[in-house]
C-alpha positions as CSV (number, residue, x, y, z in Angstrom):
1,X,16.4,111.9,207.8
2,X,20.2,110.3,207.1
3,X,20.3,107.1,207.6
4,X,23.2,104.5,207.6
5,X,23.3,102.8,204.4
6,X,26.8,100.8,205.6
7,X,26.7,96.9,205.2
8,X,25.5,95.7,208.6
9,X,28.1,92.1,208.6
10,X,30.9,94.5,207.7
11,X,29.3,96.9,211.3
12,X,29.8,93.6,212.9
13,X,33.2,92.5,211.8
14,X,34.3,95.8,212.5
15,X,33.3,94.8,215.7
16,X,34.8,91.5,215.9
17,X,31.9,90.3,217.5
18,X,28.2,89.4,216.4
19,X,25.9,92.9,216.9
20,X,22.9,90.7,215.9
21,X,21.7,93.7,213.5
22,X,20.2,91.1,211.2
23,X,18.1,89.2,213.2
24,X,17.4,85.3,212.5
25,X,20.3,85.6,210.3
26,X,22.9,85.9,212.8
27,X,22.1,82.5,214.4
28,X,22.8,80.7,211.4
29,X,26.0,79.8,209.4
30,X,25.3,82.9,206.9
31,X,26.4,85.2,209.4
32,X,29.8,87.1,208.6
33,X,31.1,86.5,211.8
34,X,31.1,82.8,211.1
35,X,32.5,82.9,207.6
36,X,35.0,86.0,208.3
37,X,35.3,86.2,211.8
38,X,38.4,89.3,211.3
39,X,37.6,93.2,210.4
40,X,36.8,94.3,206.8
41,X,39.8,95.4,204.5
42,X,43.0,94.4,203.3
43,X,44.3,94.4,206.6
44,X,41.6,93.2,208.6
45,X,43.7,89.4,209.3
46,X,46.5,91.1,210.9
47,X,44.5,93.7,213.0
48,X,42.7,90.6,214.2
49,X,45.8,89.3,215.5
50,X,45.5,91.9,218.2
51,X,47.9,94.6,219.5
52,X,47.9,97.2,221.5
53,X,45.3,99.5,221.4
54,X,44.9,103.3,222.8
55,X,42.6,104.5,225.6
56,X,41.2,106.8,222.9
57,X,40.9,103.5,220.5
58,X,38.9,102.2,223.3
59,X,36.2,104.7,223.4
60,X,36.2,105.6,220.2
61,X,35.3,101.5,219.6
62,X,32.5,101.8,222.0
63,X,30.8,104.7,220.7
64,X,30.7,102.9,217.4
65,X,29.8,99.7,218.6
66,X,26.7,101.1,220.6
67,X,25.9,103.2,217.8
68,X,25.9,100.4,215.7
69,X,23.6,98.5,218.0
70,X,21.1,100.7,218.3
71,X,21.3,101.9,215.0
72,X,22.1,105.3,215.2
73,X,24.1,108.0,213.5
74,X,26.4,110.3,215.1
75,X,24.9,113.3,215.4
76,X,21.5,112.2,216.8
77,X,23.7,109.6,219.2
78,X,25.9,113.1,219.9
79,X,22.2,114.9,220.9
80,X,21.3,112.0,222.9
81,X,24.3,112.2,224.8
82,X,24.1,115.5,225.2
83,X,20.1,115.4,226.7
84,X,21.5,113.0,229.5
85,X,24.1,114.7,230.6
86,X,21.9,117.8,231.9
87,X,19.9,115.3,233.9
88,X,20.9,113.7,236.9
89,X,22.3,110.3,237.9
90,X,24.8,108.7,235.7
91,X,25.6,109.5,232.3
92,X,26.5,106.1,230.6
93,X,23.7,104.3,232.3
94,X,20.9,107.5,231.1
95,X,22.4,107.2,227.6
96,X,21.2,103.2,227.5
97,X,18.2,103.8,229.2
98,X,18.0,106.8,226.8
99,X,18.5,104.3,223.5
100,X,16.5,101.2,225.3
101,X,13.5,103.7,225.1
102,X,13.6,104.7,221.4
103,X,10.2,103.5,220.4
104,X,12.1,101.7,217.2
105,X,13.7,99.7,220.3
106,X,10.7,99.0,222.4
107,X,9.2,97.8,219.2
108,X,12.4,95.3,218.9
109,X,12.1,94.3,222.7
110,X,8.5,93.6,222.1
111,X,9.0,90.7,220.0
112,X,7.9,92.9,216.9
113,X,10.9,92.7,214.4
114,X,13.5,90.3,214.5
115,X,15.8,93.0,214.6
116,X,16.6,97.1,215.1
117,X,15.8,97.7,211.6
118,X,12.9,95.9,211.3
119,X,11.2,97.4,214.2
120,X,12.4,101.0,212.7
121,X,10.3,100.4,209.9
122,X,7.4,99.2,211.5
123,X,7.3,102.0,213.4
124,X,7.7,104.7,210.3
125,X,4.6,102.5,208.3
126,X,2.7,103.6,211.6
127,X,1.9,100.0,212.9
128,X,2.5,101.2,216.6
129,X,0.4,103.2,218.7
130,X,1.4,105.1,222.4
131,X,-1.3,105.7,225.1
132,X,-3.8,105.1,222.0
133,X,-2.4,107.7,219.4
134,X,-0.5,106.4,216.1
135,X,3.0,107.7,216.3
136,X,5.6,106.8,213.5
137,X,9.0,109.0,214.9
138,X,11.4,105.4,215.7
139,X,13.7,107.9,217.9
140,X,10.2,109.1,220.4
141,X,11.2,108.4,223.9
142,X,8.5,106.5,225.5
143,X,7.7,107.5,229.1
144,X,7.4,105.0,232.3
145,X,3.6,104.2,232.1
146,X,2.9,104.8,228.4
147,X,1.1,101.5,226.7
148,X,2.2,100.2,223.5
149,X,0.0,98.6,221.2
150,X,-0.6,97.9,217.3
151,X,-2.5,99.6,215.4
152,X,-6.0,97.8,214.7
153,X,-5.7,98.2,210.7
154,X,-2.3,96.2,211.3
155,X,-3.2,93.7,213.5
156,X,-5.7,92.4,210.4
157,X,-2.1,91.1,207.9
158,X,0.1,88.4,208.0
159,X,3.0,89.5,209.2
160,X,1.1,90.5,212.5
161,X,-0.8,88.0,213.0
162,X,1.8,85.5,212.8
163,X,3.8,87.4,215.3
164,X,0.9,88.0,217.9
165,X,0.9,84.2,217.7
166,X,4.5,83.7,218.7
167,X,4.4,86.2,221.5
168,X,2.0,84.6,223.1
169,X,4.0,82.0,224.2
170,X,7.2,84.1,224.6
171,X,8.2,84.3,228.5
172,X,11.8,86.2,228.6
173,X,10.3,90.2,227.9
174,X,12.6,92.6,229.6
175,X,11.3,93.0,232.8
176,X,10.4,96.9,232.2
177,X,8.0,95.9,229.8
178,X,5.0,93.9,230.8
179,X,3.2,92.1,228.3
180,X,-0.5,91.4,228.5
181,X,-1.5,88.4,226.3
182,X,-5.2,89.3,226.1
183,X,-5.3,92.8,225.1
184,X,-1.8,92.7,223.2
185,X,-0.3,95.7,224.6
186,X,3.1,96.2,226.1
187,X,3.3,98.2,229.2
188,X,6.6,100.7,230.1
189,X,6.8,99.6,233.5
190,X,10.1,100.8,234.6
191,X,14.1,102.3,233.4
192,X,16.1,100.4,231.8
193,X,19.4,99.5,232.8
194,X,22.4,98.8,231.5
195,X,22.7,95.3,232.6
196,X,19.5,93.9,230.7
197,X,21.0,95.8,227.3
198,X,21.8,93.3,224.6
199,X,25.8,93.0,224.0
200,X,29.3,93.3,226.2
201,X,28.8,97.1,226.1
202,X,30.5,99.9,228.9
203,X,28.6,103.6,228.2
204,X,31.1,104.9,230.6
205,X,34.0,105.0,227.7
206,X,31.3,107.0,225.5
207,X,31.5,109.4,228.6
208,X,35.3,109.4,228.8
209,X,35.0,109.6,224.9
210,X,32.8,113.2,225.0
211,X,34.7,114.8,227.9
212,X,37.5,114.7,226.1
């Protein structure tokens, strides 16, 4: 599977805004943003001064950025695109909902990993299970209704342990995923939209951008 080997501070100066797609790090004075808050490159200074950009530049910007967000490389963001389109409702709002429910995301939403790429790899070690079966594909959609838990060999290290303690006390979930504290399993309750996505983002340019 290709995977993005980029520098995630240069993804966010690109940017020019925090993507959070280091977790913990991005809250503290370490972060990119804070030390070189202008794109990568020799000419990053002056772009940051602003200008005018194209419609084109515009889309083109958001398709990277929510790539970048969610992780994801172009052609598998291209096929998720294209899935949505076929159903019906709106396209930019199915593609979030689409990316919100990448099990590598739930596992990020859950409290899991302190960020995307975290949770990805908890997911491919095979610490989460759906409906009671292991599955360790980050990009499986899950399904309104499915229950997410951790695996029971898991739940016995540190890291795990540690975190089930934290989440107990955690109160802000996203409200399609309901959390019960006693059995530790997160439960897909609903769709989510594009409102409770992390980021300033607008999937409707990504459509603009495709229909080109």
């Amino acid at each position: 599977m290709a995977r993005d080997l980029n520098s995630k501070c240069k993804k966010c100066r690109r940017a020019v805004e925090k993507l959070f797609l280091k977790g913990d790090r991005c809250v503290t004075p370490k972060c990119a943003m804070v030390r070189k808050s202008y794109p990568p490159g020799a000419h990053g200074k002056k772009m940051s001064r602003g200008g005018g950009v194209s419609e084109f530049g515009r889309q083109l910007a958001m398709k990277q950025k929510i790539k970048r967000i969610y992780g994801v490389m172009e052609r598998q963001f291209r096929k998720h695109f294209e899935d949505v389109r076929k159903r019906s409702g709106v396209a930019g709002d199915l593609l979030i909902a689409r990316l919100e429910m990448r099990l590598d995301n739930v596992a990020y939403r859950a409290g899991l990993g302190a960020s995307r790429s975290l949770s990805r790899q908890l997911v491919k070690h095979g610490a989460l299970k759906i409906n009671g079966k292991k599955v360790d594909v980050p990009s499986y959609e899950v399904k309104v209704g499915d229950e997410v838990s951790i695996s029971d060999t898991k739940k016995e290290k540190n890291y795990f342990i540690g975190q089930i303690s934290l989440l107990k006390n955690r109160k802000d979930f996203p409200s399609w995923l309901q959390f019960d504290k006693e059995k530790v399993t997160w439960k897909i309750s609903g769709i989510p939209t594009k409102q409770e996505a992390e980021g300033n983002i607008d999937p409707q340019l990504v459509v603009e951008y495709y229909s080109r």
